[in-house]
C-alpha positions as CSV (number, residue, x, y, z in Angstrom):
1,X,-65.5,84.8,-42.1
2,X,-62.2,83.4,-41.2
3,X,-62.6,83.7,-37.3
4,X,-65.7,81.6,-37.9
5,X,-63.7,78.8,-40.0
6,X,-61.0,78.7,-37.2
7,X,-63.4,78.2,-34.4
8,X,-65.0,75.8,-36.5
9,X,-62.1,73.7,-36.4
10,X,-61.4,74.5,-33.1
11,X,-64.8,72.7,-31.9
12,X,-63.9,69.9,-34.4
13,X,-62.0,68.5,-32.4
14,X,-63.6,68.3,-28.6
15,X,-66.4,66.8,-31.0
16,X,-63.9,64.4,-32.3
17,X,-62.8,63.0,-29.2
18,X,-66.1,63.0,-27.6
19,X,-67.5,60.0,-30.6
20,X,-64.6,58.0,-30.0
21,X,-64.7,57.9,-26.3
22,X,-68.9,57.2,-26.9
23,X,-68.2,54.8,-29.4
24,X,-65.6,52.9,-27.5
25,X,-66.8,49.3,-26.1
26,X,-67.7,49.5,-22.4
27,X,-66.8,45.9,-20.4
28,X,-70.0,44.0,-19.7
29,X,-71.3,43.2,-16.1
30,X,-71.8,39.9,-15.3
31,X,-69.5,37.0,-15.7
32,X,-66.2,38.5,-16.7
33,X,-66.8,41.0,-13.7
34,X,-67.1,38.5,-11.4
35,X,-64.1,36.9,-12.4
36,X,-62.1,40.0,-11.1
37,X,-64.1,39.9,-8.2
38,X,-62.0,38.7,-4.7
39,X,-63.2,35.4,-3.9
40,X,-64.6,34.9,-0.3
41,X,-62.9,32.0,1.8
42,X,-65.2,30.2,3.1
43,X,-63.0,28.4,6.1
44,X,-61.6,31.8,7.2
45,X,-64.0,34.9,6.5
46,X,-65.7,36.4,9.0
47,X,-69.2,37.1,9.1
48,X,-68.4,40.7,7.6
49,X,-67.0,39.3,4.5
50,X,-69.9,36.9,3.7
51,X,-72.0,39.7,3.3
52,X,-70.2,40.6,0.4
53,X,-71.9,38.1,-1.8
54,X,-75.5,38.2,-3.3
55,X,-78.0,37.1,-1.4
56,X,-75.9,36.4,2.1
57,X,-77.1,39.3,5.0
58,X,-75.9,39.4,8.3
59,X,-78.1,36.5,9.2
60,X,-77.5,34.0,6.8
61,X,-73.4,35.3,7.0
62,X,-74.1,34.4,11.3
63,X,-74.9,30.5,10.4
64,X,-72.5,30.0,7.8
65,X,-69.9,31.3,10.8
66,X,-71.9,29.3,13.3
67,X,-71.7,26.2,11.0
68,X,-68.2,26.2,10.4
69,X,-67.3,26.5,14.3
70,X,-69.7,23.9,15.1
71,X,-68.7,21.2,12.1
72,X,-65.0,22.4,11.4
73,X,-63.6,23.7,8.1
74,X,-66.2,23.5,5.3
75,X,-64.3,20.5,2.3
76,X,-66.8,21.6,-0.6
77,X,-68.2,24.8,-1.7
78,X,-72.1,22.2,-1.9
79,X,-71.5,21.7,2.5
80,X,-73.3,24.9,2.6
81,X,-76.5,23.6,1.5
82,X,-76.3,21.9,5.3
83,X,-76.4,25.8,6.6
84,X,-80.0,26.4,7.5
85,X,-81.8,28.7,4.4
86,X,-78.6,28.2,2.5
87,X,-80.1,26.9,-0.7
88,X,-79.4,25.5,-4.5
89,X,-80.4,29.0,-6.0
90,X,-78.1,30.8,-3.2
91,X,-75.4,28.3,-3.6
92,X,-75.6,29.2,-7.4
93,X,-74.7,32.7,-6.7
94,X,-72.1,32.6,-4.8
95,X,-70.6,29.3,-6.0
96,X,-67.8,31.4,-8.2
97,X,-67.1,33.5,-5.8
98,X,-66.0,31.2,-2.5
99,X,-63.0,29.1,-2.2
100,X,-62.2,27.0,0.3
101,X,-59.0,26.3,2.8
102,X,-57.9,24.6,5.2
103,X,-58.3,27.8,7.3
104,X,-55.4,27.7,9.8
């Protein structure tokens, strides 16, 4: 009986740890994620780098380069809704994660 009472207490413990580590709050997804996302520059990434945010493929990331060579630096995150299919739901993705810069 006593070999049973020590590996009682011996599984006690891994038991334990496992409901704290369960029971321990996990960090939502969505806006305090973003936050620690890198923001994209808008003036200086390439077309690459605009694909990292939502809804911006190699297609739309192409005119939002093209744009910016054509019209110069971009001076608000809203001169994207000039970039052909760039639109107010888009924008509203993305708006937290662009900056902008002078780009030189």
């Amino acid at each position: 009986m006593h070999k049973f009472q020590r590996f009682g207490a011996l599984l006690a413990l891994p038991a334990m740890v496992a409901l704290f580590v369960l029971a321990a709050p996990v960090p939502a997804l969505g806006a305090a994620g973003d936050e620690k996302a890198p923001r994209v520059n808008l003036n200086t990434a390439t077309a690459e780098d605009l694909t990292s945010l939502p809804g911006i493929g190699p297609s739309y990331a192409k005119r939002i380069v093209d744009y910016r060579e054509k019209n110069g630096p971009f001076k608000r995150v809203e001169d994207l809704l000039n970039v052909q299919g760039i639109g107010e739901k888009t924008l509203e993705k993305i708006r937290d994660r662009v900056t902008l810069s002078s780009g030189k």
